[in-house]
KEDO-419200 format. One line per 2 residues: number of its first residue (from 1); their letters; for each residue x, y, z of C-alpha. Coordinates in pm, whole numbers, padded with zeros to 5 digits. Example, Ala and Ser with C-alpha at 12.3 -4.5 7.8 and 13.67 -1.06 7.14 Angstrom:
! KEDO-419200
1 = as = 01230:-00450:00780  01367:-00106:00714
//
This chain:
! KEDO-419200
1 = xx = 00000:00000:00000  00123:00341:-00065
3 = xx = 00219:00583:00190  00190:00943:00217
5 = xx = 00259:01191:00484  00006:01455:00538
7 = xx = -00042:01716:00774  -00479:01723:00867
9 = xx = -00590:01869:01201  -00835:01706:01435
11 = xx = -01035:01959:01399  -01073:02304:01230
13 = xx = -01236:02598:01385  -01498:02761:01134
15 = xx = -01691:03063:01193  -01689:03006:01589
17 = xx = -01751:02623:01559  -01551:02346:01614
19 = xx = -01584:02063:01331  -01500:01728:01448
21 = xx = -01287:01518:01190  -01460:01224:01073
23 = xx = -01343:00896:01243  -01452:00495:01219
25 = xx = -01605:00257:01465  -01493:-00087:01432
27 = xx = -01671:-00425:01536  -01689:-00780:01576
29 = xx = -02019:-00958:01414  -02141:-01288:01361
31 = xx = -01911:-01473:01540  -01980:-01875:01497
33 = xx = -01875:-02229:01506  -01873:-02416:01181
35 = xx = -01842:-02796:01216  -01553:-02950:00983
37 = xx = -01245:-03120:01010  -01139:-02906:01205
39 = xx = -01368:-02699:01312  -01392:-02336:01213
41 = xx = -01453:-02011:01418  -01587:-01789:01154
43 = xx = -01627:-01405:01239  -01693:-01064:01085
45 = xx = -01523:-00715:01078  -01752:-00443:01010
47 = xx = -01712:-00035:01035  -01878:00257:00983
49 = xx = -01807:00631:00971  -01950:00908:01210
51 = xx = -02036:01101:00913  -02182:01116:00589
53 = xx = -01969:01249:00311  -01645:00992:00408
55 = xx = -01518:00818:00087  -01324:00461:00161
57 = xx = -00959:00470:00074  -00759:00180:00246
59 = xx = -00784:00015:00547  -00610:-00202:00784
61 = xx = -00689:-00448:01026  -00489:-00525:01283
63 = xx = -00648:-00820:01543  -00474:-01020:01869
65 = xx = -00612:-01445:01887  -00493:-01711:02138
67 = xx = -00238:-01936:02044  -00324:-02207:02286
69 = xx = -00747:-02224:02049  -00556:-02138:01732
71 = xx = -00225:-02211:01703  00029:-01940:01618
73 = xx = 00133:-01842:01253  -00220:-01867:01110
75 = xx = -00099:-01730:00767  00220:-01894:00710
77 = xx = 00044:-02197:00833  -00247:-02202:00640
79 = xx = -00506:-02192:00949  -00658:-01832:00812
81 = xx = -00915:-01769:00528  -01038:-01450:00487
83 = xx = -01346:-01315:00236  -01434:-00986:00101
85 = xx = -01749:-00832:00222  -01994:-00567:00086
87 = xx = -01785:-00292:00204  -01464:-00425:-00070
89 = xx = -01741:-00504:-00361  -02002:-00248:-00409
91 = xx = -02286:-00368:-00580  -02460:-00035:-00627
93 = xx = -02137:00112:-00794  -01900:-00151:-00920
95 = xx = -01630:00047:-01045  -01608:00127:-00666
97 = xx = -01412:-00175:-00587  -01142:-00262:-00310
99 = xx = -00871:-00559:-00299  -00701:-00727:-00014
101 = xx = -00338:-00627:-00118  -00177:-00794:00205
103 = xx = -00251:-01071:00452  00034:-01154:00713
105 = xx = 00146:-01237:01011  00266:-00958:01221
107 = xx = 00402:-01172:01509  00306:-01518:01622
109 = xx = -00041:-01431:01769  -00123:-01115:01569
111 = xx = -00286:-01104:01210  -00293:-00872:00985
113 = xx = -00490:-00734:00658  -00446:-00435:00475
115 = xx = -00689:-00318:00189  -00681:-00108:-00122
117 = xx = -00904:00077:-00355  -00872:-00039:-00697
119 = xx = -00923:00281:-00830  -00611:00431:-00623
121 = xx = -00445:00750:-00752  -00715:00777:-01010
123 = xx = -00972:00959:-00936  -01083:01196:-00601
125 = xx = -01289:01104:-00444  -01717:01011:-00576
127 = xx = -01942:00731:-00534  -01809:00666:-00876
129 = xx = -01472:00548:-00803  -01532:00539:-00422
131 = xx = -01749:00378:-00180  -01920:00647:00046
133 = xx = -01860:00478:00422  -02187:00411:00588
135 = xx = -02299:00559:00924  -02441:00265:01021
137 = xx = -02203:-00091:01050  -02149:-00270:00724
139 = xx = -01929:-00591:00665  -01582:-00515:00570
141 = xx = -01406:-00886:00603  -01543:-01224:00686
143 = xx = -01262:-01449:00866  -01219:-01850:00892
145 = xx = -01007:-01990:01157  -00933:-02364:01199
147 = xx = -00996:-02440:01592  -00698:-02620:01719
149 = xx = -00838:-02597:02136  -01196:-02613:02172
151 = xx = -01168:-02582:02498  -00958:-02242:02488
153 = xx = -01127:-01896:02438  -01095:-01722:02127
155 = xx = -00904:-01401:02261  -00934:-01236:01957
157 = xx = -00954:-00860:01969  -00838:-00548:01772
159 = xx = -00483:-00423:01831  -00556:-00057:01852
161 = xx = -00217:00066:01837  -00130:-00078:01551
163 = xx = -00466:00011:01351  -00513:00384:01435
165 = xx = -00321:00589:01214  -00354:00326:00948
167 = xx = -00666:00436:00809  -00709:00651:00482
169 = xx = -01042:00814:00339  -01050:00957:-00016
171 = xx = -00991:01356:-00055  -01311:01490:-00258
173 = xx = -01091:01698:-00439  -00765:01555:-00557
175 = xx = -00633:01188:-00592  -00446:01205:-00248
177 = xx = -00595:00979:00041  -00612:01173:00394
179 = xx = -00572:00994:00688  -00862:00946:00992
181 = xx = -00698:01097:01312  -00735:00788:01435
183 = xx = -00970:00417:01365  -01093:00597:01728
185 = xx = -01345:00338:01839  -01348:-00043:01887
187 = xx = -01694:-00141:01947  -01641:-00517:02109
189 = xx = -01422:-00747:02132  -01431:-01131:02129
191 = xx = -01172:-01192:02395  -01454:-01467:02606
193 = xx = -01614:-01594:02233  -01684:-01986:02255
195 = xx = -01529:-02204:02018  -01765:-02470:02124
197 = xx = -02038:-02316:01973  -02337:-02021:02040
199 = xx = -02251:-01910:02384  -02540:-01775:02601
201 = xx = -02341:-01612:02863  -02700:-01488:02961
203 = xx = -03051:-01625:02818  -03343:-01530:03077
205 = xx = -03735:-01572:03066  -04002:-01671:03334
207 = xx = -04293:-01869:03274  -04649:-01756:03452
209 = xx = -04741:-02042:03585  -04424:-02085:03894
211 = xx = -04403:-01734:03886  -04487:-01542:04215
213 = xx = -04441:-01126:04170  -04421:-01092:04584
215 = xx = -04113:-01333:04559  -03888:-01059:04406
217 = xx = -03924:-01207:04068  -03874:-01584:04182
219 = xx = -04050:-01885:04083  -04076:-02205:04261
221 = xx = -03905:-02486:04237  -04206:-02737:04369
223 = xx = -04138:-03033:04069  -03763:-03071:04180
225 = xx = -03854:-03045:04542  -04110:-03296:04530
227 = xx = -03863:-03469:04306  -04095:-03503:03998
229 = xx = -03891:-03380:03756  -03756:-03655:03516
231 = xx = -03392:-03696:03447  -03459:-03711:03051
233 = xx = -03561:-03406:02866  -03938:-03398:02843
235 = xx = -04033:-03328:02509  -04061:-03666:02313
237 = xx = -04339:-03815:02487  -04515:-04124:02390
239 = xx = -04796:-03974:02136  -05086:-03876:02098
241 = xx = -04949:-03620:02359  -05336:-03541:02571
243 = xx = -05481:-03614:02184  -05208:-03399:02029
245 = xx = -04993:-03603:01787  -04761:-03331:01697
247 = xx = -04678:-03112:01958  -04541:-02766:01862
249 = xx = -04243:-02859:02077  -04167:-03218:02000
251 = xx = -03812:-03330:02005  -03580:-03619:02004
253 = xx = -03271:-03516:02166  -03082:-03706:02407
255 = xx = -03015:-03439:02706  -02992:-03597:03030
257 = xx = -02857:-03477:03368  -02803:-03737:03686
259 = xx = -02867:-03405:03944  -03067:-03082:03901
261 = xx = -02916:-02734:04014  -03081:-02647:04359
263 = xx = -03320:-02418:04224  -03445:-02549:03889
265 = xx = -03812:-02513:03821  -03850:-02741:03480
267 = xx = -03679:-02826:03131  -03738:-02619:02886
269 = xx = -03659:-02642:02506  -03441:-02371:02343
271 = xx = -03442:-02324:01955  -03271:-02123:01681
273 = xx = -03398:-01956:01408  -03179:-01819:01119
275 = xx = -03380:-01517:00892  -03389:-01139:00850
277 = xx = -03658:-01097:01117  -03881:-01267:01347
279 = xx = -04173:-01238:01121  -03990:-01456:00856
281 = xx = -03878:-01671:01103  -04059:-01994:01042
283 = xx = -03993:-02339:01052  -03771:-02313:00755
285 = xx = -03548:-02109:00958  -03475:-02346:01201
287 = xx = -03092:-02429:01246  -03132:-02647:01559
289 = xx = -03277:-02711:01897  -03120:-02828:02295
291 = xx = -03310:-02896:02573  -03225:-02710:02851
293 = xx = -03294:-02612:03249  -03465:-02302:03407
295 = xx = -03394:-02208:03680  -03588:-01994:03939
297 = xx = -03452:-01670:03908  -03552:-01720:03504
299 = xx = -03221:-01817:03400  -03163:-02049:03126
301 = xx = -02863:-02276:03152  -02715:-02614:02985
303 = xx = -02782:-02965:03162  -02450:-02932:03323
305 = xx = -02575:-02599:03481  -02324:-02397:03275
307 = xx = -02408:-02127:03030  -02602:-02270:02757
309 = xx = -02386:-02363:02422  -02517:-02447:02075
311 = xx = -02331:-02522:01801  -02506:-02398:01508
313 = xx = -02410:-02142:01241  -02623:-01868:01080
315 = xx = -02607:-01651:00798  -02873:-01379:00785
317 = xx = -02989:-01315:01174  -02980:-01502:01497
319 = xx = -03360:-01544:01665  -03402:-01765:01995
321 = xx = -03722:-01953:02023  -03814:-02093:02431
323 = xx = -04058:-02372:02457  -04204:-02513:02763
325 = xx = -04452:-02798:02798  -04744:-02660:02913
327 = xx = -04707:-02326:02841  -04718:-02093:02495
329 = xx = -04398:-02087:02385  -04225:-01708:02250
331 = xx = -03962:-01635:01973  -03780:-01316:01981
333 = xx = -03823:-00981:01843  -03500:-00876:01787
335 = xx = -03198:-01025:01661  -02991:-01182:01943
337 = xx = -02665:-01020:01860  -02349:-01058:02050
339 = xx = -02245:-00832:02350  -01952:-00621:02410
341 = xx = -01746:-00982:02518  -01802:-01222:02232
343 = xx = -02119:-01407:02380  -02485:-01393:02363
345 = xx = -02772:-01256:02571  -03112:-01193:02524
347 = xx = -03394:-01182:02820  -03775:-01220:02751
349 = xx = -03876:-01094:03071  -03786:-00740:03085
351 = xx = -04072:-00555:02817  -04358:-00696:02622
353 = xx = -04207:-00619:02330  -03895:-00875:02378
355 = xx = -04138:-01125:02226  -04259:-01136:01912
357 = xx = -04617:-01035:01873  -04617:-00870:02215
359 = xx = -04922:-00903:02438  -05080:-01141:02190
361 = xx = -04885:-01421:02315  -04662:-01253:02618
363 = xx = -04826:-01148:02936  -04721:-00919:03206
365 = xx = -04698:-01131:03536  -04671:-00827:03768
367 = xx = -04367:-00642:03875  -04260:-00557:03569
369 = xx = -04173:-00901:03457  -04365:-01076:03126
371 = xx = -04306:-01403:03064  -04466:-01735:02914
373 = xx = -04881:-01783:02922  -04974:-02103:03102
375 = xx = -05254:-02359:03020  -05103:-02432:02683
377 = xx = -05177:-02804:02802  -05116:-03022:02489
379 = xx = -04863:-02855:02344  -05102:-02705:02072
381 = xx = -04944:-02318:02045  -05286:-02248:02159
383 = xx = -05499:-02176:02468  -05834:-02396:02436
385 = xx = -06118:-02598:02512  -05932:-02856:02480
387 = xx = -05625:-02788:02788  -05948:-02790:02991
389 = xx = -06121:-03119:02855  -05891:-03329:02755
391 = xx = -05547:-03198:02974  -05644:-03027:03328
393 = xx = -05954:-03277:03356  -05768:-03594:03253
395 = xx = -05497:-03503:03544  -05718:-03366:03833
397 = xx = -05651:-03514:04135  -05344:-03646:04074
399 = xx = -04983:-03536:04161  -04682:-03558:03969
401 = xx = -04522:-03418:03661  -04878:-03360:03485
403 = xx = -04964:-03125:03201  -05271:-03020:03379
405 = xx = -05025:-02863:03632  -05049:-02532:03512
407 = xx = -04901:-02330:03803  -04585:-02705:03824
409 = xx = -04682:-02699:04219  -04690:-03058:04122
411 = xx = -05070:-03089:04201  -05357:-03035:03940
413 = xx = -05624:-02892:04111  -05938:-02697:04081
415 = xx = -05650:-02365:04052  -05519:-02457:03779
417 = xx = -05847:-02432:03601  -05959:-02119:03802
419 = xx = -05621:-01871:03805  -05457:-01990:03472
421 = xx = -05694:-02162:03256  -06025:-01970:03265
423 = xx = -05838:-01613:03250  -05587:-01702:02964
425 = xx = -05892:-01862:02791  -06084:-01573:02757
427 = xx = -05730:-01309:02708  -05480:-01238:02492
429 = xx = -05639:-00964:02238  -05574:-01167:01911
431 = xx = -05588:-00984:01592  -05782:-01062:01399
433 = xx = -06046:-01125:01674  -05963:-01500:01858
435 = xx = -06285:-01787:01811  -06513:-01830:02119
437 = xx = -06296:-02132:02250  -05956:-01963:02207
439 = xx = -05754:-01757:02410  -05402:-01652:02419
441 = xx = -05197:-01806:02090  -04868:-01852:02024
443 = xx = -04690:-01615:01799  -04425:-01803:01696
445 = xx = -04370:-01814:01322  -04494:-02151:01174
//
């Protein structure tokens, strides 16, 4: 890449104001485990400007990994792939195009890219010869990395001292690139990122039916104290399922446990969905499904009683379905992106809106806390006739791990009908306008 050595303030002082020089916000995105031989971490690099009017010259990308999940050397030994994103092949204008013009090692456990307009020295700088940078994040690079530790952290974050001052925009005037005043902002990094797989470092939702608002936003933990709950994951029963034969959560995996954490209130069955939205995330969207334990405080954690892992892959967006047995299950709203640390988090429980469809099929349990409607008693995705019929009146009277246990005190009794049943029956302001014997539905995509 070439080099040039230009004097350009921080900041110029016009008319009594002080004009801020443009600068770039970098970020992780996407980060994900990609079964093989080996298996690949695969991540993103996007950026974005913090103004309109910035034209992309070249840019470098400086990042830090862990030897001990990587290996060091990725380039010389071939453990690093790395793809161009939209930000390096314009679509809209293709003349404004960018190569990778260098990918190296800069010492054992530091990579390196640098980047180049095509159309260097040719032109100043226009949308015609020149990609306009964003103000919102766009994908720059797409990296592969061959896993050598699974067990090992990813420790991968941007080496700031080497990328500031490495950063050129496009003059609008003459051919001659002008460098940012610095790459200024590093959004996240993904020093704890899994290389098992999805980590949840914190998934949370609470379901109505345990849930007690006077607890301080606890639910109770009657099934494992009565010691009802079974040691295989629940949802694969023998069918027809209360004269269901294909319950909306049905599901063969194999999760066991031989002990329960001290204050789990039920399985629970955690899916993900990979599509642009929630409204388009149907079944065809599904990348995969793990059974998994609640816990009383609405936490959501593996068998094991560690943060939950998947190992799936997506492409387009990353939306987290919860199912529970007797309950209407919720998908949510918004993309679960990563957090400042590499992980994942997302929690149902904290506005209406975290599920998709809202009040139609979440319901504010008091307190400030929404969670999952009870009564869904065959597994249906609806509340009906039916829960009442042929679930809560099939198991009343008896004790156990029942379906008719809407409130999982391990009893079904004449409150489960009364408190959960009845009023969910006859709620849940469907649009358009529910049947006579339905009440609160599901919303998740189909």
């Amino acid at each position: 890449m070439k080099k040039f050595t230009l004097f350009f303030a921080c900041c110029v002082l016009i008319g009594g104001f002080v004009m801020a020089q443009e600068t770039l916000t970098w970020r992780f995105a996407n980060p994900q485990v990609i079964s093989g031989s080996p298996d690949i971490f695969q991540f993103d690099v996007q950026v974005k400007a913090s103004a309109a009017g910035t034209f992309q010259r070249d840019l470098q990308v400086y990042f830090d990994y862990n030897t001990a999940a990587f290996g060091a050397d990725i380039v010389a030994n071939g453990k690093v792939s790395v793809s161009e994103l939209e930000l390096m092949n314009n679509a809209s204008f293709p003349s404004a195009t960018y190569s990778i013009v260098n990918s190296a090692d800069n010492t054992s456990s530091k990579f390196a890219v640098i980047t180049e307009a095509d159309n260097e020295l040719t032109q100043s700088g226009t949308a015609t010869y020149f990609l306009e940078m964003p103000t919102e994040f766009a994908g720059l690079l797409r990296f592969q990395i061959d896993i050598a530790s699974a067990s090992e952290l990813a420790g991968i974050s941007f080496d700031a001292a080497l990328m500031d001052g490495g950063q050129y925009k496009q003059s609008t005037s003459n051919t001659d690139p002008v460098k940012y005043a610095e790459a200024a902002v590093y959004d996240n990094d993904l020093t704890n990122a899994s290389l098992e797989g999805l980590l949840f470092s914190s998934l949370k939702c609470f379901i109505e039916g345990p849930y007690d608002a006077g607890t301080g936003s606890i639910m109770n933990t009657d099934l494992l104290a009565g010691g009802y709950l079974p040691l295989t994951q629940p949802f694969n029963p023998t069918l027809p399922y209360y004269d269901n034969a294909s319950p909306v959560w049905l599901y063969a995996g194999s999760e066991t446990v031989s002990t329960f954490p001290a204050n789990t209130v039920d399985w629970v069955l955690v899916q993900l969905r990979d599509a642009a939205d929630a409204a388009s995330a149907g079944s065809g969207a599904i990348m995969g499904s793990e059974a998994a334990l609640l816990l009383d405080d609405g936490s959501i954690v593996d068998v094991d009683g560690n943060p939950l892992v998947i190992k799936e892959s997506y492409n387009s967006g990353l939306f987290v379905v919860i199912y529970h047995r007797n309950h209407l299950g919720v998908i949510s709203n918004f993309n679960v992106g990563i957090n400042g640390t590499g992980t994942y988090e997302y929690d149902f429980s904290d506005a209406v809106d975290k599920a998709y469809g809202g009040s139609n099929g979440h319901k504010d349990l008091g307190g400030g806390v929404y969670g999952l409607v009870s009564a869904d008693g065959n597994g249906n995705g609806l509340i009906q006739n039916t829960d009442e019929t042929a679930v809560w009146k099939a198991d009343l009277g008896g004790s156990g791990y029942q379906g008719g246990d809407f409130n999982l005190n391990a009893l079904t009794q004449n409150t489960d009908e009364t408190n959960y049943w009845k009023p969910n029956l006859g709620g849940g302001g469907q649009v358009p306008s529910k049947s006579a014997n339905t009440g609160y539905e599901s919303q998740i995509p189909k």
